[in-house]
C-alpha positions in Angstrom: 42.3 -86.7 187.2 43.6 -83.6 186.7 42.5 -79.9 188.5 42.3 -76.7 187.2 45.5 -75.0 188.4 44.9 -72.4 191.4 46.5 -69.3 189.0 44.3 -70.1 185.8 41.4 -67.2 186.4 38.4 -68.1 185.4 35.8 -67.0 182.8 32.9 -65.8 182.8 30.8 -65.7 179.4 27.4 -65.8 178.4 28.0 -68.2 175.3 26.4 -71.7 175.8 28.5 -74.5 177.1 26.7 -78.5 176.9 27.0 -81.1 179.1 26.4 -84.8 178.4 25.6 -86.4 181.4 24.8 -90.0 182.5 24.4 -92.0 185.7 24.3 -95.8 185.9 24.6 -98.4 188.7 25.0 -102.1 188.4 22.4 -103.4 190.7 20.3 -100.6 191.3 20.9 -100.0 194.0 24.6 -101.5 193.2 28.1 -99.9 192.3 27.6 -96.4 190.4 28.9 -93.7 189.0 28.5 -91.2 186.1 30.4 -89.3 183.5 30.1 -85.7 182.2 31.4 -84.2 178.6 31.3 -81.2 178.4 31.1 -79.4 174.7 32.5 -75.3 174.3 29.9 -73.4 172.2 32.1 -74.0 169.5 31.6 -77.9 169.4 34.9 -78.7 171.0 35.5 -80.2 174.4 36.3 -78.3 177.2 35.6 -80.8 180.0 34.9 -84.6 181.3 33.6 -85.7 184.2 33.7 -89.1 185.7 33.5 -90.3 189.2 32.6 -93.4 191.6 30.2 -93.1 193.7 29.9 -96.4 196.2 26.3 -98.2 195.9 23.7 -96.2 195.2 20.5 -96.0 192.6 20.2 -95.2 189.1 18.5 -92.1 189.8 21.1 -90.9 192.4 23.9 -91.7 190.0 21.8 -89.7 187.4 21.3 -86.5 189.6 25.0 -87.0 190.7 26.1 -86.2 186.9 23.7 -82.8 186.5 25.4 -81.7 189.9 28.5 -82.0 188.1 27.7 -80.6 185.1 26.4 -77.2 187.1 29.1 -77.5 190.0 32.0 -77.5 186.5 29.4 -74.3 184.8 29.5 -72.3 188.0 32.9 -72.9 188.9 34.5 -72.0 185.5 32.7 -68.7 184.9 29.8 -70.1 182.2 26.6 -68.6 182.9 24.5 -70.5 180.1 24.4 -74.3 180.4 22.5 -76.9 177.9 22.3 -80.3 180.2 21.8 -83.4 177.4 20.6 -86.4 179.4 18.8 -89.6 179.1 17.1 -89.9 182.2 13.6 -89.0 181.2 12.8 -89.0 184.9 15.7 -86.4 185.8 15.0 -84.1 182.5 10.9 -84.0 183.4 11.4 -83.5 187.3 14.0 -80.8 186.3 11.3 -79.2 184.0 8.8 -79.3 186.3 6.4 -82.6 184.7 7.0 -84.9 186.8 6.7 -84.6 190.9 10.3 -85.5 193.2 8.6 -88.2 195.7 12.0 -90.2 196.5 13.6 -89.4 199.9 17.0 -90.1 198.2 16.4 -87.9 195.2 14.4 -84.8 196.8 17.8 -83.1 198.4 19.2 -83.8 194.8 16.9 -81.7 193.4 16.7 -79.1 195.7 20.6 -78.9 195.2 20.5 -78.9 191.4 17.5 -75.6 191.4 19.6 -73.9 193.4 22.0 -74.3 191.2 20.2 -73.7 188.3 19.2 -70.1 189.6 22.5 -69.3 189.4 22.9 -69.1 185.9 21.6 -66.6 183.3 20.6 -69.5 181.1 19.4 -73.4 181.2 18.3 -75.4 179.0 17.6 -79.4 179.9 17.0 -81.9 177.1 16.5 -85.9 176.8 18.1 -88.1 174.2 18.4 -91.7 173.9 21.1 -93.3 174.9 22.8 -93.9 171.3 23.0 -90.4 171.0 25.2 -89.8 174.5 28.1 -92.4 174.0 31.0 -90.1 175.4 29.0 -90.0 178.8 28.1 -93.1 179.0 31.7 -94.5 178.4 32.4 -92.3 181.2 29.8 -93.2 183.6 31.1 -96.9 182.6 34.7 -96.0 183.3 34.0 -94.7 186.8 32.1 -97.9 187.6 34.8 -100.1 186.5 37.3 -98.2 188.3 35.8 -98.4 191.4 34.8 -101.9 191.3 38.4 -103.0 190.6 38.0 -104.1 187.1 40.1 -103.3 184.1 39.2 -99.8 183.2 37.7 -100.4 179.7 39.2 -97.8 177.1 37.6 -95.0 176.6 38.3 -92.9 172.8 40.7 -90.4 174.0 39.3 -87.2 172.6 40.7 -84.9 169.9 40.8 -81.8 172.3 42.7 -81.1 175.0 41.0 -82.1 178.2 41.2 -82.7 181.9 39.6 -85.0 184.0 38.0 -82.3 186.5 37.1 -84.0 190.4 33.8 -81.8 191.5 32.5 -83.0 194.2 36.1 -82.6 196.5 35.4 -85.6 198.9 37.5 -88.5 199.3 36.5 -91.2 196.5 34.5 -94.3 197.6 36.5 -97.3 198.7 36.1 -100.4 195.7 33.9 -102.9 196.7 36.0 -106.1 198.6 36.6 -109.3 196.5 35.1 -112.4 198.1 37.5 -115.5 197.7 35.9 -119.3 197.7 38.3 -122.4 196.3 41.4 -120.3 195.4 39.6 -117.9 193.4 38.7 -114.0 193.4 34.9 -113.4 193.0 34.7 -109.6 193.2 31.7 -108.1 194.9 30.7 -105.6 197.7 29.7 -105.4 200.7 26.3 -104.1 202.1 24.6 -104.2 205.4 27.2 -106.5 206.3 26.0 -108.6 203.0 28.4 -109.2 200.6 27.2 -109.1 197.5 28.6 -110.7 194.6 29.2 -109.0 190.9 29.3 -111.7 188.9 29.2 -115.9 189.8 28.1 -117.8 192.3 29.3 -119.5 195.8 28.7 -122.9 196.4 26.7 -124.1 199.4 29.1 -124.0 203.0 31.9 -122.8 201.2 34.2 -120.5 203.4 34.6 -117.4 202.4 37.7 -114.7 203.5 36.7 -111.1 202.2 39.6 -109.0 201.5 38.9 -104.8 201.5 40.8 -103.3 198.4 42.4 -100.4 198.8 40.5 -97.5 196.7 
């Protein structure tokens, strides 16, 4: 990932930036993270988004990618930001619909209003999933990165881009591989649990768990 240099001044404008944004986990609760493209008002991308963000829900990983979306609108100088989103949840707590009764996802919210009154302008809208690819490839990569496995490829976009870290804490260390009959069954561990991604471990094996550097 790349950061905006410390000499580039920012912008401020009143012209409407959008960000894509999804969240996913695998597990839920499980490994997460999200992704975040971010459109200019002329169509073109100006931003992406994409981080790990240890084992959390769904939800959290969906709330994770608005903060990112207003934390990269506040930062750079925009003062109008369109959020596109499939969470329906998100989008209708955001709005006002729906009531924020999670403990997890109530400081979320209170984070993301108080972002919100920041700007001049937001506007919050859900779409199905089909129609917010470029996040979701994102959120995808960010999961696969942090779970060790081969980062998938992502379509490298036609405008110039960086990769912008927002939240400026260290990233999550990967889940740690569990290792039964001279193999690697990747997984992570939770509540002193480890927890295993994909196959199974036969009964009394002996298992050596191995923490992968992040």
């Amino acid at each position: 990932m790349f950061e905006q240099g410390p000499g580039t001044p920012k912008r401020s404008t009143t012209e409407m930036i959008t960000a894509y944004c999804d969240g996913g986990s695998r597990g839920n609760p499980g490994p997460a993270g999200y992704g975040v493209s971010i459109e200019g008002a002329n169509g073109g991308r100006i931003g992406e988004l994409s981080e790990f963000l240890g084992v959390k829900t769904n939800n959290f990983a969906e709330y994770s990618a608005l903060l990112g979306a207003l934390n990269f609108a506040l930062t750079h100088g925009h003062k109008s930001l369109r959020v596109v989103a499939d969470s329906e949840l998100m989008v209708k707590q955001i709005k006002g619909q729906y009531q924020v009764k999670s403990p997890e996802l109530r400081p979320l919210y209170d984070e993301a209003k108080r972002r919100i009154a920041k700007l001049d302008k937001f506007e919050i809208q859900h779409v199905l999933r089909n129609k917010n690819k470029r996040a979701d490839a994102l959120a995808n990569e960010a999961m696969d990165s942090g779970t060790g496995k081969s980062v998938r490829a992502v379509p490298t976009p036609t405008d110039a881009v960086a990769k912008i870290p927002i939240s400026g804490r260290p990233a999550p260390k990967a889940p740690a591989p569990a290792a039964v009959s001279g193999r690697v069954l990747r997984g992570f561990v939770k509540n002193g649990v480890v927890h295993l991604l994909e196959g199974e471990l036969p009964e009394n094996a002996f298992v050596q768990v191995t923490v992968e550097s992040a």
